[in-house]
ZADO-1210 file (C-alpha; in nm, 4 decimals, padded with zeros to 6 digits):
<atoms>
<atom x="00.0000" y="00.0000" z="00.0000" code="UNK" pos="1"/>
<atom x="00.0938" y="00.3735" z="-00.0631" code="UNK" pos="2"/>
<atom x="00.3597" y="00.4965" z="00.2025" code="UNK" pos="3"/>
<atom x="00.4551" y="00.1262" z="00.3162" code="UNK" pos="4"/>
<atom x="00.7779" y="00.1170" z="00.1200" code="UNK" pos="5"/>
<atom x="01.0910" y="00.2779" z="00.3117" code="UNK" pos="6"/>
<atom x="01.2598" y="00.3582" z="-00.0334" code="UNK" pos="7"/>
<atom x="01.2208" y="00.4128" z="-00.4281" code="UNK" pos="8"/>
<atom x="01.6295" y="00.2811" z="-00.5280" code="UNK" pos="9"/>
<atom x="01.6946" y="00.5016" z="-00.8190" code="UNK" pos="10"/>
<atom x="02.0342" y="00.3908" z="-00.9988" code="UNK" pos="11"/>
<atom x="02.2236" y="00.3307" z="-01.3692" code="UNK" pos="12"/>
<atom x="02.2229" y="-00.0435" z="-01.5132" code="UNK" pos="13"/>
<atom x="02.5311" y="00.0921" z="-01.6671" code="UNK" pos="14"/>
<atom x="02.7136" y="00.1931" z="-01.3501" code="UNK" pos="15"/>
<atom x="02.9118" y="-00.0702" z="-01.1134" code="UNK" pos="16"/>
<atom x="02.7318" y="-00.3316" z="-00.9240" code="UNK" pos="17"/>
<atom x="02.9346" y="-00.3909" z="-00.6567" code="UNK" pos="18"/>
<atom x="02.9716" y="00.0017" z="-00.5746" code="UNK" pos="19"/>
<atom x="02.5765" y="00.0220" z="-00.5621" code="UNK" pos="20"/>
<atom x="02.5454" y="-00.2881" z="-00.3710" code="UNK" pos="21"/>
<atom x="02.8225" y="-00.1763" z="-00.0891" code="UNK" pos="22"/>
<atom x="02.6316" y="00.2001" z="-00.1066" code="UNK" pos="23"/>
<atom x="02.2875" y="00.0155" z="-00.0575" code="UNK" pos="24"/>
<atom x="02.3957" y="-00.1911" z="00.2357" code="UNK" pos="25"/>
<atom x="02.5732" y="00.0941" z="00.4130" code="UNK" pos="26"/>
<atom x="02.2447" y="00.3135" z="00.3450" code="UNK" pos="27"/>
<atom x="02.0238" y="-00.0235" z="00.4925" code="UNK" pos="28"/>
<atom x="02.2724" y="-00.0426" z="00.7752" code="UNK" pos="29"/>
<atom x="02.2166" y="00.3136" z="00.9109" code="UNK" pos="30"/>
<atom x="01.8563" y="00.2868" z="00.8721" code="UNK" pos="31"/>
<atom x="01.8231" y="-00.0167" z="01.0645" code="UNK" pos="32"/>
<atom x="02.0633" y="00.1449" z="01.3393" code="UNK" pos="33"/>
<atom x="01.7594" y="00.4310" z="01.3921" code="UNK" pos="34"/>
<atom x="01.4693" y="00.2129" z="01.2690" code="UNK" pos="35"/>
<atom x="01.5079" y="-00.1152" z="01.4518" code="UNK" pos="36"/>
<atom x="01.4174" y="-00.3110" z="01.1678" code="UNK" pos="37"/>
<atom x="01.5356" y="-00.3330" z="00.8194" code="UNK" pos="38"/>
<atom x="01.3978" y="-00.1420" z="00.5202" code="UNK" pos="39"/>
<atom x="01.2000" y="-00.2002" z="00.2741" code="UNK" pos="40"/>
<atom x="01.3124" y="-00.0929" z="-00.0910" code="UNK" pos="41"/>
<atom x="01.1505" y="-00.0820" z="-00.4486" code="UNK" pos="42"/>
<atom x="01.3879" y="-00.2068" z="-00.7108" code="UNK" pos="43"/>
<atom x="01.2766" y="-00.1812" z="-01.1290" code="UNK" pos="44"/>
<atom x="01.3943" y="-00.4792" z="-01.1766" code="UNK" pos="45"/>
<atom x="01.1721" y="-00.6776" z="-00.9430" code="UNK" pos="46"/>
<atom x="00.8654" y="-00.4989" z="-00.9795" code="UNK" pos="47"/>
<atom x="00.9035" y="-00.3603" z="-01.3676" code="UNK" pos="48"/>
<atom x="00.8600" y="-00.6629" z="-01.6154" code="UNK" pos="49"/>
<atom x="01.2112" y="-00.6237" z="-01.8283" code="UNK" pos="50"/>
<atom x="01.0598" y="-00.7595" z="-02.1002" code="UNK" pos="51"/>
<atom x="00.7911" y="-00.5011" z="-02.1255" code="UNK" pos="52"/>
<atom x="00.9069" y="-00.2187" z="-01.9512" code="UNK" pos="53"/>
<atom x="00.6915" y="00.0761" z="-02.1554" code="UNK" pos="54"/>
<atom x="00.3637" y="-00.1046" z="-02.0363" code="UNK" pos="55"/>
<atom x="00.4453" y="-00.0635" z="-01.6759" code="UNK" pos="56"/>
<atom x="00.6217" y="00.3055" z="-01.6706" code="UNK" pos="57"/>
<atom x="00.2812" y="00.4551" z="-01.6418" code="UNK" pos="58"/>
<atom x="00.2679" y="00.2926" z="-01.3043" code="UNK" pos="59"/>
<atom x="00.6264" y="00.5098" z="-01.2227" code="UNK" pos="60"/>
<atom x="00.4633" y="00.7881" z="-01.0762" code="UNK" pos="61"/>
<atom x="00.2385" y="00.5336" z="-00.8551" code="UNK" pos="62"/>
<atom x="00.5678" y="00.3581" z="-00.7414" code="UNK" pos="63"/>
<atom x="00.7634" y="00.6780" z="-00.6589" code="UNK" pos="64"/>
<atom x="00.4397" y="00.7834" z="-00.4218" code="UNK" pos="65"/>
<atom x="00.4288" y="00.4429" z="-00.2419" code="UNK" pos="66"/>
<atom x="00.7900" y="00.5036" z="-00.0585" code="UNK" pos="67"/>
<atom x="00.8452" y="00.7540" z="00.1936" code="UNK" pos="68"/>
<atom x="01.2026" y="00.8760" z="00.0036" code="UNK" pos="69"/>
<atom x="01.4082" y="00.8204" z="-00.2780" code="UNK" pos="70"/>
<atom x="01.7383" y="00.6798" z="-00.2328" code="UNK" pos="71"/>
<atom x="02.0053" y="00.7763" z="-00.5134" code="UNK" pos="72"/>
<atom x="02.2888" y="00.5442" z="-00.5845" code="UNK" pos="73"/>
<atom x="02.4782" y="00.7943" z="-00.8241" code="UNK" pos="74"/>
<atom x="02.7979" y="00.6442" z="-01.0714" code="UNK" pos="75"/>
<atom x="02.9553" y="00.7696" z="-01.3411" code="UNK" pos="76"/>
<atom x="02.6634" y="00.7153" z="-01.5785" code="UNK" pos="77"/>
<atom x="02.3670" y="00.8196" z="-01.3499" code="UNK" pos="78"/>
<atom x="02.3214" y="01.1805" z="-01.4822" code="UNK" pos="79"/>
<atom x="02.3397" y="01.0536" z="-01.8463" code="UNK" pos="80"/>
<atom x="02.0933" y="00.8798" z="-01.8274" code="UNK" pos="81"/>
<atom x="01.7340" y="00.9574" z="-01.9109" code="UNK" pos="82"/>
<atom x="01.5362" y="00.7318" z="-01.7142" code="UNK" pos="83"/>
<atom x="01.7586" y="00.8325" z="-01.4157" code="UNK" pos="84"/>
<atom x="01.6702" y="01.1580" z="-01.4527" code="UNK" pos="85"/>
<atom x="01.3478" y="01.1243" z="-01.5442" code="UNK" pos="86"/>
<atom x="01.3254" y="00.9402" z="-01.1558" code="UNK" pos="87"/>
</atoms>
């Protein structure tokens, strides 16, 4: 439901995995330490079908409004890309 969702994950497929992984784990790490739980995070991947990704970016907006921030995991290529920015 709308507002459950601790944060939208807004990254580059074209910038380094392991760098985004290590940045989301420190972020999940300090929000446990004040929370007492662990976050919960929307990720494309898992929730957009890859295969037909135009059919669910109408739902973007929708998404974005369901978490309560927007967590930014920038690399070299995040500001060149569209989608990114579009986020």
């Amino acid at each position: 439901s709308l507002g459950q969702v601790d944060a939208f994950v807004s990254h580059s497929w074209g910038d380094d995995g392991t760098c985004k992984m290590a940045a989301l784990r420190d972020w999940a790490s300090e929000f446990e330490a004040a929370h007492g739980r662990r976050p919960t995070v929307w990720l494309d991947k898992g929730s957009i079908d890859q295969t037909s990704v135009a059919a669910d970016l109408a739902g973007l907006p929708l998404y974005l409004l369901g978490c309560r921030s927007l967590l930014v995991l920038v690399g070299n290529t995040y500001g060149s890309r569209l989608w990114c920015v579009m986020e």
